[in-house]
N, CA, C and O of each residue as an XYZ file, in Angstrom:
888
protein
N     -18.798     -0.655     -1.383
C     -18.147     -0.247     -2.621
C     -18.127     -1.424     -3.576
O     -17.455     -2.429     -3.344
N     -18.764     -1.298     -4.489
C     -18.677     -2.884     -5.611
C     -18.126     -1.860     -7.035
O     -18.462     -1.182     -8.006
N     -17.266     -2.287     -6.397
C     -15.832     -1.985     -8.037
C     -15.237     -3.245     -8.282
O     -14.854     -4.130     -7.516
N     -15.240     -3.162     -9.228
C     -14.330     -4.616    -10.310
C     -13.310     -4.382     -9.740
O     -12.819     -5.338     -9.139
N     -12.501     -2.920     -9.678
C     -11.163     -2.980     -9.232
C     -10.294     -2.993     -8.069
O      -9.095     -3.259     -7.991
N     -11.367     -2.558     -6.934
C     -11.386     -2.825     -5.680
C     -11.272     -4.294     -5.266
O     -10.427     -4.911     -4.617
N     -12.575     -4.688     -5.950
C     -12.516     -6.612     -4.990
C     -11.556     -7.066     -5.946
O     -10.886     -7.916     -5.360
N     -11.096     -6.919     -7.269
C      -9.898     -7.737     -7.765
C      -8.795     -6.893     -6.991
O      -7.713     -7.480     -6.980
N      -8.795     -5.867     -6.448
C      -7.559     -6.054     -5.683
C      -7.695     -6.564     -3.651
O      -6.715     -6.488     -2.911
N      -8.711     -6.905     -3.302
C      -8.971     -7.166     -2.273
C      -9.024     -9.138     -2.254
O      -9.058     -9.787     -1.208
N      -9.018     -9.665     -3.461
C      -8.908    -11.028     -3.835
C      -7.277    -11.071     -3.863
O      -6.725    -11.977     -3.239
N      -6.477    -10.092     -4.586
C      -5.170    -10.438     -4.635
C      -4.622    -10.192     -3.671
O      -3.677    -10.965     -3.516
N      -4.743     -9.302     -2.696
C      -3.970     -9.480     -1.807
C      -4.446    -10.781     -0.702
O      -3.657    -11.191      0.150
N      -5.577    -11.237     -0.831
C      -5.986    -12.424      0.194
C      -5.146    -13.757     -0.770
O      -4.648    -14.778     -0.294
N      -5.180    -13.466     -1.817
C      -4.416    -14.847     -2.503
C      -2.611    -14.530     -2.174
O      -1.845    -15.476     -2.354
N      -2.031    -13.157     -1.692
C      -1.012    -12.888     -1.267
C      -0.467    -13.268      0.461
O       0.666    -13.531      0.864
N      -1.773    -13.167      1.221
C      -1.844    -13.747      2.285
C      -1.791    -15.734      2.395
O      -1.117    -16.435      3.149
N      -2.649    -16.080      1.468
C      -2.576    -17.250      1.580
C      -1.360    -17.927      1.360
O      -0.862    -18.735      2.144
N      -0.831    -17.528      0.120
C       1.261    -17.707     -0.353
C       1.597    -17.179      1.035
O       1.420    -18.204      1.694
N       1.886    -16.448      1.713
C       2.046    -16.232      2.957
C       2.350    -16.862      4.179
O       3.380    -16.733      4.840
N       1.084    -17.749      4.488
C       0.676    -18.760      4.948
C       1.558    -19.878      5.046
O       2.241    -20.419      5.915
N       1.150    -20.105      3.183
C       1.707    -21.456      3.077
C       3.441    -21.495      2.887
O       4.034    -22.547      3.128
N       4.169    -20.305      2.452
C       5.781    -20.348      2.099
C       6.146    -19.837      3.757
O       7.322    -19.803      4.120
N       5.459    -19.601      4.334
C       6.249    -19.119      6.082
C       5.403    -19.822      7.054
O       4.968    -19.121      7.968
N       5.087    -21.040      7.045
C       3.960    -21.877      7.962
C       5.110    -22.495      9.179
O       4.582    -23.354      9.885
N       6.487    -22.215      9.510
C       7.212    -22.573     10.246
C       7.294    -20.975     10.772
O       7.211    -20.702     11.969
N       7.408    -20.302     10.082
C       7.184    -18.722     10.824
C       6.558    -18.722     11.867
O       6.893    -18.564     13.041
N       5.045    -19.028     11.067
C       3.841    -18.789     11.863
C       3.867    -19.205     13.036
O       3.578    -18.468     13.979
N       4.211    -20.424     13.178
C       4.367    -20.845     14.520
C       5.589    -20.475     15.736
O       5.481    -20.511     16.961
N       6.833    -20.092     14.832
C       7.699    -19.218     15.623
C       7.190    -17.757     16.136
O       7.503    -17.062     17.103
N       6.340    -17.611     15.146
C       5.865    -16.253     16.054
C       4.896    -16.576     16.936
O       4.964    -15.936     17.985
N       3.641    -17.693     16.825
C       3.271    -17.502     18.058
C       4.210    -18.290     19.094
O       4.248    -17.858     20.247
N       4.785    -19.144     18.838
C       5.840    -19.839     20.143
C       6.368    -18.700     20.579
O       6.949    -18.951     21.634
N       6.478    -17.370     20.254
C       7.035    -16.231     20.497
C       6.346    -15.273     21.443
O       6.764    -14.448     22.256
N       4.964    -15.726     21.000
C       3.954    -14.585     21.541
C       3.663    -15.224     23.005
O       3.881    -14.690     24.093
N       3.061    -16.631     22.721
C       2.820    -17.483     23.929
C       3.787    -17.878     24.908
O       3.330    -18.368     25.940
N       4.887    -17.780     24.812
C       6.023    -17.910     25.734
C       6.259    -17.679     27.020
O       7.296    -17.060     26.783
N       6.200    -17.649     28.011
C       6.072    -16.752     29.410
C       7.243    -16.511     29.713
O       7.706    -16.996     30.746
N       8.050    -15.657     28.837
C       9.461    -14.693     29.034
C       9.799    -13.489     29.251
O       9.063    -12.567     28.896
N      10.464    -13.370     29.602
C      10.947    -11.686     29.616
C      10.722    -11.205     28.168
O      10.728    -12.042     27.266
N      10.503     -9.767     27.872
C      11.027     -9.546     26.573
C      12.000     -9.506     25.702
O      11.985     -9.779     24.501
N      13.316     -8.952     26.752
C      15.036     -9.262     26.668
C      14.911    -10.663     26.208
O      15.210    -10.926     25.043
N      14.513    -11.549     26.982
C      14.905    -12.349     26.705
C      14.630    -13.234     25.457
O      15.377    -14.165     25.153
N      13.793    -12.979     24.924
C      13.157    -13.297     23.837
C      13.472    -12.501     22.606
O      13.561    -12.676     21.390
N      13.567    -11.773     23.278
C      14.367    -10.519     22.011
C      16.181    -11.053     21.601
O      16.913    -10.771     20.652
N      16.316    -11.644     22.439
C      17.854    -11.882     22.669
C      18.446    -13.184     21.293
O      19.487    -13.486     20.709
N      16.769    -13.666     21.338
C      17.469    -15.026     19.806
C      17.315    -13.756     18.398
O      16.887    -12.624     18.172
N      17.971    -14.861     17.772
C      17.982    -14.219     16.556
C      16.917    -14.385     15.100
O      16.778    -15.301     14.290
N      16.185    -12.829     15.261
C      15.089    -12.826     14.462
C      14.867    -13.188     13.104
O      13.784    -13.411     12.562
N      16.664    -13.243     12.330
C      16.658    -13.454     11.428
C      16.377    -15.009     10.756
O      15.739    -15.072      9.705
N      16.740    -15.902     11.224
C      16.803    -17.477     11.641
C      15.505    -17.771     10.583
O      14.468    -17.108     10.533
N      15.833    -18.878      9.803
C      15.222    -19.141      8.832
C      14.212    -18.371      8.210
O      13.004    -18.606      8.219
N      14.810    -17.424      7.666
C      13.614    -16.225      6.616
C      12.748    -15.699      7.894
O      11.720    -15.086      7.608
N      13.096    -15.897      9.451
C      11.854    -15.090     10.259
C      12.035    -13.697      9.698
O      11.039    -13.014      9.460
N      13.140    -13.284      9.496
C      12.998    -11.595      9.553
C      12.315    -11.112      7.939
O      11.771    -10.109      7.478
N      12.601    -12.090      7.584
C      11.660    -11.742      5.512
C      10.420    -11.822      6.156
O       9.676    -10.842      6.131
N      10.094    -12.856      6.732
C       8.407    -13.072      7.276
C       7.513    -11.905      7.610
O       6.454    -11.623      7.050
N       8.359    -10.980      9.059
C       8.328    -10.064      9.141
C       7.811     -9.247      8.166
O       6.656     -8.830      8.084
N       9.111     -8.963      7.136
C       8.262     -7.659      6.193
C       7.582     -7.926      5.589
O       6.656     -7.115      5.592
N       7.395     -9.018      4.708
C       6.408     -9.533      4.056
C       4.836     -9.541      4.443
O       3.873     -9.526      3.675
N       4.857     -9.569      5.811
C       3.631     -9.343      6.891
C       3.213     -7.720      7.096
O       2.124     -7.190      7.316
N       4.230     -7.310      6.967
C       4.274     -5.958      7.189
C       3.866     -4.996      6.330
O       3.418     -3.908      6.691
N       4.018     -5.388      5.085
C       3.550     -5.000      4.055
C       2.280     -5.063      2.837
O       1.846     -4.453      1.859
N       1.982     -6.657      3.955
C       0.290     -7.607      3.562
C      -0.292     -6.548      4.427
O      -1.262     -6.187      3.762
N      -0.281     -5.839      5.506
C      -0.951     -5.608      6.495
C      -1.098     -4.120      6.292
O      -1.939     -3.382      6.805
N      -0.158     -3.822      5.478
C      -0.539     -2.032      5.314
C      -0.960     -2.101      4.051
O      -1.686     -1.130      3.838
N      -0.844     -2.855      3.006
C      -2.245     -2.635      1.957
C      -3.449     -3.264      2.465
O      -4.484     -2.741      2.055
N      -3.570     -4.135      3.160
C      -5.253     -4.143      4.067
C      -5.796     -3.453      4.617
O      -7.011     -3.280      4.720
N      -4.407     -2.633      5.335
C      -4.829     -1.242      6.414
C      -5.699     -0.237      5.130
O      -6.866      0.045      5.402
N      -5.090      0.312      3.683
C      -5.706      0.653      2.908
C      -7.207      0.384      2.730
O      -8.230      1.061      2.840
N      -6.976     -0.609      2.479
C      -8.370     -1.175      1.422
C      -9.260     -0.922      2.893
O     -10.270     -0.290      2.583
N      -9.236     -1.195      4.382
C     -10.111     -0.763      5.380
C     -10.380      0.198      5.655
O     -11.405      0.304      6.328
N      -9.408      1.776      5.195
C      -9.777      3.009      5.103
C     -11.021      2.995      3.942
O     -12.156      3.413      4.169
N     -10.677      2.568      2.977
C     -11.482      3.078      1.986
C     -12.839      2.840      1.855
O     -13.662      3.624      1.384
N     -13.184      0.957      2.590
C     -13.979      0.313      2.989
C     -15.118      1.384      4.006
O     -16.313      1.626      3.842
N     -14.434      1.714      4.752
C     -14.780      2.734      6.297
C     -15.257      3.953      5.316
O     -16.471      4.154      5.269
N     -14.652      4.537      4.762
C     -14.779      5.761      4.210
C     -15.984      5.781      3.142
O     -16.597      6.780      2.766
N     -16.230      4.143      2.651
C     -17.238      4.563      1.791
C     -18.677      4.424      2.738
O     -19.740      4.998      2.499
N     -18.450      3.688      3.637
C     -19.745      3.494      4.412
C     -20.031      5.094      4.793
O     -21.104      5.643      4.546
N     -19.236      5.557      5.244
C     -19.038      6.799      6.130
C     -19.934      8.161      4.604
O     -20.828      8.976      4.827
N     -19.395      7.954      3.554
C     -19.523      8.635      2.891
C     -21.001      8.629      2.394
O     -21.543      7.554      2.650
N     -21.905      9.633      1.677
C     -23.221      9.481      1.239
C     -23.066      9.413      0.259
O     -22.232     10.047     -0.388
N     -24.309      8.119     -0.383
C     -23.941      7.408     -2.066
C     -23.677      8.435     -2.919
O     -22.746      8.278     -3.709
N     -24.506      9.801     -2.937
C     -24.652     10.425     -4.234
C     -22.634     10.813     -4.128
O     -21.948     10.547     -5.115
N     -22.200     11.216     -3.287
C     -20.999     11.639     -2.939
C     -20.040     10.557     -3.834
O     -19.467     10.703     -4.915
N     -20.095      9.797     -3.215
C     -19.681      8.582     -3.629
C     -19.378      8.585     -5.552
O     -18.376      8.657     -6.264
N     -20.750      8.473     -5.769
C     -20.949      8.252     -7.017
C     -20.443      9.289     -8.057
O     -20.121      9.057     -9.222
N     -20.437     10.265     -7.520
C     -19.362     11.567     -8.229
C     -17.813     11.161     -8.657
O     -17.304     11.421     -9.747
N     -17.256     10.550     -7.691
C     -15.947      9.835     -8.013
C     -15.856      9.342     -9.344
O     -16.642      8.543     -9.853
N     -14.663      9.954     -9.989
C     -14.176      9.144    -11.113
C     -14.079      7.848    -10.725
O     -13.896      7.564     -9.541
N     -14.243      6.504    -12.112
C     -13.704      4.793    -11.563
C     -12.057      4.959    -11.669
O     -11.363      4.067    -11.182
N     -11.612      5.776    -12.123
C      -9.730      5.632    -11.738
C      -9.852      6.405    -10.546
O      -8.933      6.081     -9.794
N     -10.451      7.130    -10.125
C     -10.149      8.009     -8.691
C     -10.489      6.645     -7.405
O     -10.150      6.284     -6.278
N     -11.113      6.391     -8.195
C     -11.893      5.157     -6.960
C     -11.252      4.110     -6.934
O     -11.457      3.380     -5.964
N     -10.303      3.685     -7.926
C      -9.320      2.738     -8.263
C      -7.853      3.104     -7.584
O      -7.068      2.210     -7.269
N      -7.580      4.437     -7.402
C      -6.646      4.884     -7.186
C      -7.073      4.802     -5.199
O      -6.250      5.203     -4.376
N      -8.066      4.385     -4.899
C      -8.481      5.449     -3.301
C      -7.583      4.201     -2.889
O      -6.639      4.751     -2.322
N      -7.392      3.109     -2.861
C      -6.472      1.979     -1.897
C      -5.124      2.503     -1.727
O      -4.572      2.691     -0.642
N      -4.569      2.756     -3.046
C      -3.248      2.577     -3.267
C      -3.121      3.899     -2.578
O      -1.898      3.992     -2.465
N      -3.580      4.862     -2.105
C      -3.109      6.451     -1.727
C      -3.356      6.039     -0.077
O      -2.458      6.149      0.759
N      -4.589      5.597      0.205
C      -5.115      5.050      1.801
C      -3.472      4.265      1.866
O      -2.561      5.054      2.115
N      -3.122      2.984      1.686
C      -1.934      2.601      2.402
C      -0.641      3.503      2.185
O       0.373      3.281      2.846
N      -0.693      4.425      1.336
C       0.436      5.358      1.330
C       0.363      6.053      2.748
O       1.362      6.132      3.463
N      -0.987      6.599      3.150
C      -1.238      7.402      4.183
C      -0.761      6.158      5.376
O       0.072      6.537      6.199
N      -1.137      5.054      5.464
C      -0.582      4.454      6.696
C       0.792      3.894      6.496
O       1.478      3.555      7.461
N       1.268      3.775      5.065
C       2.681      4.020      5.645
C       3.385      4.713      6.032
O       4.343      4.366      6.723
N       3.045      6.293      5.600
C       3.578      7.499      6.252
C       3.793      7.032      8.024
O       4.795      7.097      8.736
N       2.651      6.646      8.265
C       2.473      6.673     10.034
C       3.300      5.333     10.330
O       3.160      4.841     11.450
N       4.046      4.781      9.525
C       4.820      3.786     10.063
C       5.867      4.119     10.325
O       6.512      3.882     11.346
N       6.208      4.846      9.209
C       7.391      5.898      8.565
C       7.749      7.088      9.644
O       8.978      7.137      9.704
N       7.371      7.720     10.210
C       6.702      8.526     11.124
C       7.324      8.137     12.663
O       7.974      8.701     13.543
N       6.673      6.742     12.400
C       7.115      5.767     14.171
C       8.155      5.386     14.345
O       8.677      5.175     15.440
N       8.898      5.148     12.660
C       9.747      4.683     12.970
C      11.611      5.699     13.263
O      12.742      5.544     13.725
N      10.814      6.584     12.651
C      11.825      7.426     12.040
C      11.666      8.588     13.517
O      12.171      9.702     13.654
N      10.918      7.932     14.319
C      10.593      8.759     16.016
C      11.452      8.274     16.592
O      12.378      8.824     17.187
N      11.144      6.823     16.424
C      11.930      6.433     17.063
C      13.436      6.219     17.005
O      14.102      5.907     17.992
N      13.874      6.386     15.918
C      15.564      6.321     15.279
C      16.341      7.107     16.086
O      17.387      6.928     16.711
N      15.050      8.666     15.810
C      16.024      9.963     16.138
C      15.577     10.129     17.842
O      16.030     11.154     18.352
N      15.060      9.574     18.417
C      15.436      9.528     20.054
C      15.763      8.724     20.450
O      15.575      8.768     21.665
N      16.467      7.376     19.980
C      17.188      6.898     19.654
C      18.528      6.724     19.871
O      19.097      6.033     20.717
N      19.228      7.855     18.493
C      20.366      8.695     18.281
C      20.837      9.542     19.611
O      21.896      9.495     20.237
N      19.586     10.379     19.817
C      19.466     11.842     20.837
C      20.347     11.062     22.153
O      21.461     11.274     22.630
N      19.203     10.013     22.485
C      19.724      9.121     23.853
C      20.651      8.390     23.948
O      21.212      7.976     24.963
N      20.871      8.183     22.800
C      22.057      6.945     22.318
C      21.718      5.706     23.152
O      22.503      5.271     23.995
N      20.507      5.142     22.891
C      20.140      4.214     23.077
C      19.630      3.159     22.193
O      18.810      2.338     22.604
N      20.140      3.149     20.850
C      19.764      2.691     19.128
C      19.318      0.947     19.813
O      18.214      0.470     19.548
N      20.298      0.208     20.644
C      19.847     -1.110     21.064
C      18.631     -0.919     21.209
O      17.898     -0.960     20.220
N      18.177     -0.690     22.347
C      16.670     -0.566     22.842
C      15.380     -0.083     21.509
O      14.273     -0.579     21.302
N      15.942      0.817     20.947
C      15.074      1.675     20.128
C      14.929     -0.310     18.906
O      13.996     -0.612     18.162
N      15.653     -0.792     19.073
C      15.835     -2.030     18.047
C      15.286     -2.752     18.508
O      14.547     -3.370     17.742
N      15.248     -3.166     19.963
C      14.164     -4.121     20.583
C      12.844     -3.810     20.449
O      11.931     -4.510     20.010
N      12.823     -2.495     20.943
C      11.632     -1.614     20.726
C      10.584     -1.981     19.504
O       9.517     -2.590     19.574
N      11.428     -1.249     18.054
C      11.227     -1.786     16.690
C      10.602     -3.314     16.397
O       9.439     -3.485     16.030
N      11.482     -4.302     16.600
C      11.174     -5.625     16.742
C      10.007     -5.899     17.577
O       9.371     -6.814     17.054
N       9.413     -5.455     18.745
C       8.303     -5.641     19.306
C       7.157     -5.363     18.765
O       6.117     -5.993     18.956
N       7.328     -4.195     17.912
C       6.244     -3.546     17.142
C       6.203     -4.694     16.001
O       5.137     -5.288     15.843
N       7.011     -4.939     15.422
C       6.993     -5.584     14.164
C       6.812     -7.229     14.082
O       6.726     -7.836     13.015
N       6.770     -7.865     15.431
C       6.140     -8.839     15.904
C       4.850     -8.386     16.163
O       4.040     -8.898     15.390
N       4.443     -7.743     16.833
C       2.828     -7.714     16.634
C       1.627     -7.392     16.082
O       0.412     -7.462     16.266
N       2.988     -6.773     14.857
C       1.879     -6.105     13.680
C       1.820     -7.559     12.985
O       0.683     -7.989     12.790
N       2.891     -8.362     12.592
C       2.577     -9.682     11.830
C       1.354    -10.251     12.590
O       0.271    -10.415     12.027
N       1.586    -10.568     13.993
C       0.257    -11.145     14.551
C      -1.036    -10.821     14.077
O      -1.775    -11.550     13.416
N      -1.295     -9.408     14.558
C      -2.370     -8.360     13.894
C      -3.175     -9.167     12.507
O      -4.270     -9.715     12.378
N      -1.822     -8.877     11.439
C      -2.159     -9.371     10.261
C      -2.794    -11.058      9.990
O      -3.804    -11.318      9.336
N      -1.858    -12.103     10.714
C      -2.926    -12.860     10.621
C      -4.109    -13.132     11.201
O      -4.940    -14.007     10.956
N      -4.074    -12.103     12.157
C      -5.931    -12.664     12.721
C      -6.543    -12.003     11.956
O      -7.525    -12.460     11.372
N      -5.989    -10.436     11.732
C      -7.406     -9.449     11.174
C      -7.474     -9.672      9.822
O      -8.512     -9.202      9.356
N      -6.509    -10.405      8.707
C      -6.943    -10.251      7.131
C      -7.659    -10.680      7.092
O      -8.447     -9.759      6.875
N      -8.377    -11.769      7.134
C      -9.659    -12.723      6.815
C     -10.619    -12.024      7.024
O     -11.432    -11.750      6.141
N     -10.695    -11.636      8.144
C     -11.786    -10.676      8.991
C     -11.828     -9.339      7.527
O     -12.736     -9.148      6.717
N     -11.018     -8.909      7.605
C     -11.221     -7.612      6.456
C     -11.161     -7.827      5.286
O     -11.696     -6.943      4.618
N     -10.629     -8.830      4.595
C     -11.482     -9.728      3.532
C     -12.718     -9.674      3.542
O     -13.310     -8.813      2.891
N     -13.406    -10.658      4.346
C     -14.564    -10.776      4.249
C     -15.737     -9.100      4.667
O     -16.950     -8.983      4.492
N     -15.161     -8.508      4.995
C     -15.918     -7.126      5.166
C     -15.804     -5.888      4.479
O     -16.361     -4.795      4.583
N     -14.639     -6.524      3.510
C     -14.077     -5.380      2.225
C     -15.342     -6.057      1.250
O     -16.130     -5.214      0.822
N     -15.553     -7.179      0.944
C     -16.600     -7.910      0.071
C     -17.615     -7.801      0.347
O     -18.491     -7.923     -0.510
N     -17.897     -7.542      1.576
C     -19.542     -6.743      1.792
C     -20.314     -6.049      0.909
O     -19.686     -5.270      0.192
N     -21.634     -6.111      0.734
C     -22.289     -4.657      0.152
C     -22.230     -3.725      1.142
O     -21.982     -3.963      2.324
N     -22.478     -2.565      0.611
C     -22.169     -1.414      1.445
C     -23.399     -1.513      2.951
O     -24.605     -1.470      2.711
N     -23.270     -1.546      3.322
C     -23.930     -1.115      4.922
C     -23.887     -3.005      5.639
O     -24.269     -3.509      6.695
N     -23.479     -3.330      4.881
C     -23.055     -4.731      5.608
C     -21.988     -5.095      6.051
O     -20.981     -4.386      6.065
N     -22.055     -6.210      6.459
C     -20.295     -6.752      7.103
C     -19.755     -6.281      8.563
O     -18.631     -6.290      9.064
N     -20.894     -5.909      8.981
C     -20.507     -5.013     11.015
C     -20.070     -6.086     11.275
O     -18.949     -5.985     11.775
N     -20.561     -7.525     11.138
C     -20.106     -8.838     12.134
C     -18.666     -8.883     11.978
O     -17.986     -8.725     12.992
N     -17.999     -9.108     10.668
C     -16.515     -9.303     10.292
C     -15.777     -8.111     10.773
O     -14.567     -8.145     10.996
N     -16.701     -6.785     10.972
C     -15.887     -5.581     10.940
C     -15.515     -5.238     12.897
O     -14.573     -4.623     13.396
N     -16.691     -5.932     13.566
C     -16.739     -5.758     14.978
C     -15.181     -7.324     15.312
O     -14.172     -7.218     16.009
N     -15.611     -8.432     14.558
C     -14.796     -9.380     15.035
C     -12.882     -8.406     14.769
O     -11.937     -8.272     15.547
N     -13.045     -8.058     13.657
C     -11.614     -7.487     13.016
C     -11.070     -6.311     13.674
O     -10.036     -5.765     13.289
N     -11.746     -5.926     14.645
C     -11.592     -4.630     15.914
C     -11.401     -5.366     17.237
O     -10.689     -4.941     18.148
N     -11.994     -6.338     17.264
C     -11.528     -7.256     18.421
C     -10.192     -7.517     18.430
O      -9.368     -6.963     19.158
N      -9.881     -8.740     17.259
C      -8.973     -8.956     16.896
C      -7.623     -7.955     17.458
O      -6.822     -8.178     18.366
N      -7.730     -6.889     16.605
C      -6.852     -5.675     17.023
C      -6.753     -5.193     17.916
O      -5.814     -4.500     18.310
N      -8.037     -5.554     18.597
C      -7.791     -5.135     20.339
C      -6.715     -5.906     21.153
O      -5.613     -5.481     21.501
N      -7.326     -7.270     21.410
C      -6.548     -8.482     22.093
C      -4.646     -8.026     21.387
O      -3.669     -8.077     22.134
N      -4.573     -7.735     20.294
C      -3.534     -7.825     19.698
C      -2.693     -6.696     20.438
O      -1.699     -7.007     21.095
N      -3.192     -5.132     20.294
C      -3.164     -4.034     20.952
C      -3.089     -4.442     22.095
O      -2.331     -3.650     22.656
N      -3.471     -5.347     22.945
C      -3.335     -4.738     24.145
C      -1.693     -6.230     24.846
O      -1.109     -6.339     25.924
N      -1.625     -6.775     23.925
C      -0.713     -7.588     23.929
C       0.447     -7.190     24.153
O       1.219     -7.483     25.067
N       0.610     -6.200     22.902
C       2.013     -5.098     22.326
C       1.743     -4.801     23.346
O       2.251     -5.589     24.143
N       1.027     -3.837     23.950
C       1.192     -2.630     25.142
C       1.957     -3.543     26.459
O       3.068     -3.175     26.838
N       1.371     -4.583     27.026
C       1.709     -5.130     27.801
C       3.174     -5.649     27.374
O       3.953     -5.512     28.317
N       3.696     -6.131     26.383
C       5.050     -6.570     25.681
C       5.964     -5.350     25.853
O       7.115     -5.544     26.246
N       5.581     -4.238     25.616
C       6.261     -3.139     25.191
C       6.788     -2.416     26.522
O       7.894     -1.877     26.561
N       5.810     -2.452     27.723
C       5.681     -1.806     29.118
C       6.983     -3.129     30.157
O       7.957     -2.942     30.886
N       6.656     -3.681     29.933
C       7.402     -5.434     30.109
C       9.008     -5.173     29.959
O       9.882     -5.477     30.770
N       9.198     -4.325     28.305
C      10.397     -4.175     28.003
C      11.545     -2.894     28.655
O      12.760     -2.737     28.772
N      10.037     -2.017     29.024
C      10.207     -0.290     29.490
C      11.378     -0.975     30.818
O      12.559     -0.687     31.010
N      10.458     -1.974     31.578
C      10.769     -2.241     33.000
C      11.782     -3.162     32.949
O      12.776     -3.115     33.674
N      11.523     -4.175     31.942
C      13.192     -4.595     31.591
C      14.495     -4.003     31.901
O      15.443     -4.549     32.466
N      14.414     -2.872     31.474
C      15.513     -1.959     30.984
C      15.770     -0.785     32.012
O      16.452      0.235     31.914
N      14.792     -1.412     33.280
C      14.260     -0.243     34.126
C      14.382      1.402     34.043
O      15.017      2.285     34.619
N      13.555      1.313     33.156
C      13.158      2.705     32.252
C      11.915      3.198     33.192
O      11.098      2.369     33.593
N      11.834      4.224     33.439
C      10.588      4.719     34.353
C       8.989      4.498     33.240
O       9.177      4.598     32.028
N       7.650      4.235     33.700
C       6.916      3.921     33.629
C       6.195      5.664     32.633
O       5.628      5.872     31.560
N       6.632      6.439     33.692
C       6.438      7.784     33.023
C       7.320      7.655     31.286
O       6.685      8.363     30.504
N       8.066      7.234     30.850
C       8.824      7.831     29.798
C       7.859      6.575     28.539
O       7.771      6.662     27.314
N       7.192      5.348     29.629
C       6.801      4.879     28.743
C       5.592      5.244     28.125
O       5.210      5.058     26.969
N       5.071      5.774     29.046
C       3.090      6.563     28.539
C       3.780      8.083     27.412
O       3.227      8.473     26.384
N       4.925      8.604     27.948
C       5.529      9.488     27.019
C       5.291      8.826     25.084
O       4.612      9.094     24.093
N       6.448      7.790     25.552
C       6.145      7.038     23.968
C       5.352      6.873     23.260
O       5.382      6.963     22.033
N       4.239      6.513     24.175
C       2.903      5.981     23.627
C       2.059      7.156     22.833
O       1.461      7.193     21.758
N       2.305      8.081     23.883
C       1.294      9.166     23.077
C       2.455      9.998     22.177
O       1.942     10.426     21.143
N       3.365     10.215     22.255
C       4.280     10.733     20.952
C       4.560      9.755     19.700
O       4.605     10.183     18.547
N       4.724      8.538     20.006
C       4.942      7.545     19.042
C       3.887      6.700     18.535
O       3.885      6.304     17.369
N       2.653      6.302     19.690
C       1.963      5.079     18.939
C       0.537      6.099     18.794
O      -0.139      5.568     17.913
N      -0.239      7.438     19.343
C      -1.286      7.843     19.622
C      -1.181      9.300     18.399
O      -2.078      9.541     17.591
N       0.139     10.136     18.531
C       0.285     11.455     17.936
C      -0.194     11.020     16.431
O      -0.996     11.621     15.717
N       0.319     10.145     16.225
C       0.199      9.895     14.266
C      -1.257      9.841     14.052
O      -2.006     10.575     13.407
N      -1.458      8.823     14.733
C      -3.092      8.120     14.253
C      -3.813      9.322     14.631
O      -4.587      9.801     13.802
N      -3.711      9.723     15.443
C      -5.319     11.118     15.633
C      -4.913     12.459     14.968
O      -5.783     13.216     14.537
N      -3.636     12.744     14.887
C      -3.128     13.598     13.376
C      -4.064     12.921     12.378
O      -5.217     13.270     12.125
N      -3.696     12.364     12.091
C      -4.405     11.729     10.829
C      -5.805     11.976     10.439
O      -6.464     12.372      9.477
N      -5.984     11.427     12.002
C      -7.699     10.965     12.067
C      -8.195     12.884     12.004
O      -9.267     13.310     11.575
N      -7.480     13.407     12.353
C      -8.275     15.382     12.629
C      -8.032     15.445     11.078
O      -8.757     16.297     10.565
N      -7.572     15.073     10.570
C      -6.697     16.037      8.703
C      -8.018     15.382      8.183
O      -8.781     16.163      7.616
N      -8.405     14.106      8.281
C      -9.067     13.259      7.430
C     -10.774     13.744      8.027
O     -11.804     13.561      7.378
N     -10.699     14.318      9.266
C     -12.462     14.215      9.674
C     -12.421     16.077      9.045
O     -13.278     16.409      8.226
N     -11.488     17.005      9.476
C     -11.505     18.443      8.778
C     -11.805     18.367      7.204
O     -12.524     19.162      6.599
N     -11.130     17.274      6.645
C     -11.271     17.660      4.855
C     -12.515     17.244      4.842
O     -13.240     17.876      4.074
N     -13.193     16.072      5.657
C     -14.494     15.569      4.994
C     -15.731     16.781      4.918
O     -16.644     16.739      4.094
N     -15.557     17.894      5.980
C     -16.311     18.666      6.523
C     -16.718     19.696      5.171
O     -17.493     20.640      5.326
């Protein structure tokens, strides 16, 4: 996709990452001293997240990472899409495709989170559902700093280029993914929660959204 308005907004948010960087660079390292730790999850969960701007860090990450999540739908979608198709698009429709793509993945945050509130409530277990929360929201910051660069550099691609940045930026998310899972399963048994209620979660909370999504989005293309 080579739009003026695309890569000027795929430059600003990497110049938003870099302020990032540089105003939370004591973060950064609390979160990985966080990640790398060989602790329980309780137990690590147990300091307090808020402690010098960590918990601003947090959203601030959280929110770098779901307008990237955007701009990588749209990225994906144009490869996916055939030029003449493409080229039919109004330049405000095509200007507009980021800002609607991270609407759609905040819904699914929105979604996870708001799953998790209300079973939660149901169980009256709101602590846990908060550790829970916090686990997710530690490893989406992680996520974000390995994979922006990576999707930077593969949002700036010409179209049928950039697999190298785009295979490394799926890695990335893998190692990251499979981090959370192990963090999250860690916490199930913490709390000695049966193993069954945790594969429950997974596919109602972390699997139901994304392949909803993914069926609405592969049906309309059809």
């Amino acid at each position: 996709m080579r739009n003026a308005a695309f890569e000027g907004a795929v430059l600003l948010l990497a110049g938003l990452y870099v302020m990032l960087l540089y105003r939370h660079l004591g973060d950064v390292r609390s979160l990985l001293s966080r990640i790398s730790r060989d602790t329980a999850s309780v137990e690590r969960l147990a300091e307090d997240p808020g402690r010098s701007g960590f918990g601003r860090f947090l959203r601030v990450a959280a929110a770098i990472g779901l307008l990237f999540a955007g701009i990588a739908v749209v990225k994906g979608a144009d490869e996916l899409v055939p030029p003449h198709r493409a080229a039919a698009l109004a330049p405000m429709a095509v200007a507009a495709l980021p800002g609607l793509a991270t609407l759609l993945c905040a819904l699914v945050a929105g979604f996870r989170i708001a799953a998790l509130r209300i079973a939660g409530a149901v169980t009256r277990t709101q602590p846990f559902v908060g550790q829970l929360l916090l686990v997710g929201r530690i490893y989406f910051a992680l996520a974000v700093l390995f994979a922006v660069p990576l999707v930077t550099l593969y949002a700036l691609c010409p179209r049928g280029g950039g697999s190298l940045w785009l295979c490394l930026a799926a890695g990335a998310l893998a190692v990251t993914s499979m981090l959370y899972l192990r963090e999250s399963l860690h916490l199930f048994i913490g709390k000695k929660i049966s193993i069954l209620h945790w594969f429950l979660y997974l596919c109602a909370v972390e699997i139901f959204p994304v392949s909803f999504v993914w069926l609405l989005l592969a049906g309309s293309s059809q």
